[in-house]
C-alpha positions as CSV (number, residue, x, y, z in Angstrom):
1,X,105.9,59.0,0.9
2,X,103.5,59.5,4.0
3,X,106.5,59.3,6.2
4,X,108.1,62.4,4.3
5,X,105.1,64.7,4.2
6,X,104.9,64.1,8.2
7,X,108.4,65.0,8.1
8,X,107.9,68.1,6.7
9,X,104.8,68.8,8.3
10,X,106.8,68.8,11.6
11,X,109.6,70.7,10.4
12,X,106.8,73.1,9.5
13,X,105.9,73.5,13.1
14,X,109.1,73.5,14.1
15,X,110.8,76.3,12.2
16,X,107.1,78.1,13.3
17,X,107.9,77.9,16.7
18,X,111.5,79.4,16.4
19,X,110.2,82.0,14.4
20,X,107.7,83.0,17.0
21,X,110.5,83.1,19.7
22,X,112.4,85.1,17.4
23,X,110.2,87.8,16.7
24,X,109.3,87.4,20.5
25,X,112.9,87.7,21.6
26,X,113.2,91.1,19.1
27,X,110.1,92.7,20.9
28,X,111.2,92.5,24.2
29,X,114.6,93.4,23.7
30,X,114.3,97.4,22.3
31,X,111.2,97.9,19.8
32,X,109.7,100.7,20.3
33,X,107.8,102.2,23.6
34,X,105.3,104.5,24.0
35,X,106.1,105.3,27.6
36,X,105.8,108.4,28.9
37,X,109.4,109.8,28.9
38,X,109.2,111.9,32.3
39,X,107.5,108.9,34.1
40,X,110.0,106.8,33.2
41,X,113.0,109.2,34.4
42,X,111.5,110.0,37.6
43,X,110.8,106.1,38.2
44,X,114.9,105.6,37.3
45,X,115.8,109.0,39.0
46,X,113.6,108.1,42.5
47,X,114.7,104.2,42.5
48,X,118.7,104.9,43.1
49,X,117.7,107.5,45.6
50,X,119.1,110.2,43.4
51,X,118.2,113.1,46.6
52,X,121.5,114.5,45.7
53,X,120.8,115.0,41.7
54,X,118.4,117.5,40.3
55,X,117.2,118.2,36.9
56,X,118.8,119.7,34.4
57,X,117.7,122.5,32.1
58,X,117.9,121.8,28.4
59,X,121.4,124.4,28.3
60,X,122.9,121.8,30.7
61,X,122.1,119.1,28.2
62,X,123.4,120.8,25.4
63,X,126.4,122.1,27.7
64,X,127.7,118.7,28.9
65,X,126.5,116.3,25.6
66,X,126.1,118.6,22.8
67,X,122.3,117.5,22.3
68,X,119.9,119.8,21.2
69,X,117.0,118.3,23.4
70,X,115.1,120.0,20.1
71,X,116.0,117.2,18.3
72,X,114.7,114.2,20.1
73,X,111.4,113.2,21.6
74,X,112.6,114.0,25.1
75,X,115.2,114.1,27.0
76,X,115.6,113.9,30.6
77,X,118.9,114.5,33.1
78,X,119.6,114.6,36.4
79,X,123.0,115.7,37.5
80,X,125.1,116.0,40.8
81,X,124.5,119.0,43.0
82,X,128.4,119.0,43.3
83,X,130.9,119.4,41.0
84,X,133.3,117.2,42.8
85,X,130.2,114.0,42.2
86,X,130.1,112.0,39.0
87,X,126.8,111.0,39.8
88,X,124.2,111.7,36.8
89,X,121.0,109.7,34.8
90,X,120.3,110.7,31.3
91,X,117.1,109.1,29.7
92,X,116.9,110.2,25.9
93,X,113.2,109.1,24.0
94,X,114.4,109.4,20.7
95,X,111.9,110.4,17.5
96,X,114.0,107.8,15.2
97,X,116.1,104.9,16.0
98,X,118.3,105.7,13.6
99,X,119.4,108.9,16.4
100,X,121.0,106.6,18.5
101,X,124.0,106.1,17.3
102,X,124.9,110.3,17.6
103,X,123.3,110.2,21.4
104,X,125.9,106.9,21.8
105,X,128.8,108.9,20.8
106,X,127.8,112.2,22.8
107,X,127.4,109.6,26.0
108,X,130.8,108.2,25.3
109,X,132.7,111.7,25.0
110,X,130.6,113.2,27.9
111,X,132.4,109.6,30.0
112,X,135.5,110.2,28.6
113,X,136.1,113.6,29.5
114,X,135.0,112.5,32.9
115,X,137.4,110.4,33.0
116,X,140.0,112.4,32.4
117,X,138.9,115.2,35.1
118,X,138.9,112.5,37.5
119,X,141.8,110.6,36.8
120,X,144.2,110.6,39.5
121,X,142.5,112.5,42.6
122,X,139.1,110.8,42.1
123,X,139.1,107.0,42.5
124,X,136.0,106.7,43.8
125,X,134.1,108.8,41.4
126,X,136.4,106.5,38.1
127,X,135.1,103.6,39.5
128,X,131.1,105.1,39.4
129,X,132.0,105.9,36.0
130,X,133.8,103.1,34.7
131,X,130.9,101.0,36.4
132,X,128.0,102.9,34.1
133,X,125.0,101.6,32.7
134,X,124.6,102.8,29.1
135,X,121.4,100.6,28.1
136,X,119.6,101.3,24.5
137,X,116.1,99.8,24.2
138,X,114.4,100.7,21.1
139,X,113.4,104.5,21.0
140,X,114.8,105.0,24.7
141,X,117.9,105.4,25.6
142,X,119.9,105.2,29.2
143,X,123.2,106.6,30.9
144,X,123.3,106.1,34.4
145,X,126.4,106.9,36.4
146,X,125.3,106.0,39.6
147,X,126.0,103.3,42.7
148,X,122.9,101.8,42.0
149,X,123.1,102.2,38.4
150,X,122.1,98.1,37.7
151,X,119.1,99.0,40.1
152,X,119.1,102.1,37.4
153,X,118.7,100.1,34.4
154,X,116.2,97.4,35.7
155,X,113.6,100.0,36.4
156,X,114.4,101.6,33.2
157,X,113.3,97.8,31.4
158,X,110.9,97.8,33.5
159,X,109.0,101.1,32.7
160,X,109.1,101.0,28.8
C-alpha cells in the first residue's frame, strides 16, 4: 500500500512538471504582447536594412491588403520605393486574436497576386516572395518579403 501511494505521489509530480512546460511552451509561443507596435516595426524594418522601403500610409494598406488599419490595434508597412521590388514588412497588432485568420487571408492574396505580376520576367523578386516570412505570435502578426526576412522574423520574437 505504501508503495502505491509513493507511486502516485510521483506521478503527481510528474504530470506537474509537464503541465508547467506546457503552459510554459503556450506562453512563449504567441500569447499576447503588450509591445509597443511602432517599436517593434521600426526594430524589424531597421534590422534587414530596409533603406530602400518607406512607410506606408493607411490608403496603401487598405490599397494593397484590403485592411482597414481602423480595425486593428495597429498596423505598420513598409513597402519598396520601386514598383519593379517585391520587397515589403507588414507588422499588424491585432485588438482580437480571433482577427487573424482575415489578416492571414489578405497576406496570402496580397502574395499571390505578386506572384502572378512577377511570374515570368521576375525570378529574382519570385524567389523573395516564395521565401517570405509570415509569422503569427499571439496579438502580432508578421509578413516580411525581404532577403533578410529570417533575420526579419527573429527580431520580430524578439521584441514582443
Amino acid at each position: 500500500m505504501k508503495n502505491m501511494k509513493k507511486g502516485i505521489a510521483g506521478m503527481k509530480y510528474i504530470l506537474l512538471a509537464v503541465l508547467l512546460l506546457f503552459i510554459a511552451g503556450i506562453s512563449g509561443s504567441g500569447g499576447i504582447s503588450n509591445a509597443d507596435l511602432e517599436r517593434v516595426a521600426k526594430k524589424v524594418a531597421d534590422e534587414t536594412g530596409a533603406e530602400n522601403l518607406s512607410p506606408a500610409d493607411n490608403r496603401m494598406v487598405k490599397r494593397l491588403y484590403g485592411l482597414n488599419v481602423n480595425d486593428y490595434e495597429g498596423v505598420a508597412l513598409y513597402v519598396s520605393d520601386s514598383n519593379m521590388e517585391v520587397e515589403e514588412i507588414l507588422v499588424v497588432k491585432l485588438k482580437d486574436i480571433s482577427q487573424s485568420e482575415s489578416v492571414e487571408t489578405a497576406i496570402e492574396g496580397r502574395l499571390r497576386r505578386q506572384l502572378e505580376s512577377f511570374e515570368g520576367y521576375g525570378p529574382e523578386q519570385c524567389r523573395l516572395l516564395n521565401d517570405h516570412v509570415l509569422d503569427i505570435r499571439g496579438n502580432y502578426i508578421l509578413f516580411a518579403v525581404d532577403k533578410k526576412a529570417k533575420t526579419a522574423d527573429r527580431v520580430f520574437r524578439e521584441n514582443l
